[in-house]
C-alpha positions, 0 to 999 in steps of 0.5 A: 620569168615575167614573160611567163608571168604575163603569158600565163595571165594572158591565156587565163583572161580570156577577152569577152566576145561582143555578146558578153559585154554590155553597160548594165545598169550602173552604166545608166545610173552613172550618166543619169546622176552626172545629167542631174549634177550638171543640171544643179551646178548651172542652176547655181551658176546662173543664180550666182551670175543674177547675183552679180549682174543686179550688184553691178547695176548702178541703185537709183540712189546712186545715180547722181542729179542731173543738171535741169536743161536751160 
């Protein structure tokens, strides 16, 4: 019974021939609105990595007095 199930399922799905088939425009959107989110998330990531480098950098107040040269 479910060989004749998916036989029957089979011929009634044709496969589209090359012509019948194209990516059509939400294919387009998809790809533009993946291009956009991936520009904002390095925008963020480079914004945070400035963040954290000007953190490590030591602040002239807290650098310590060096000895004068005798």
């Amino acid at each position: 019974m479910l060989q004749l199930i998916s036989m029957l399922t089979f011929l009634a799905d044709p496969t589209p021939t090359a012509d019948e088939t194209v990516a059509g425009p939400w294919g387009a959107v998809v790809i533009v609105s993946l291009i956009i989110a991936t520009f904002f998330l390095l925008r963020s990531f480079t914004k945070q990595l400035r963040k954290v480098n000007a953190a490590d950098l030591p602040s002239k107040k807290e650098q310590p007095a060096q000895p004068p040269s005798a």
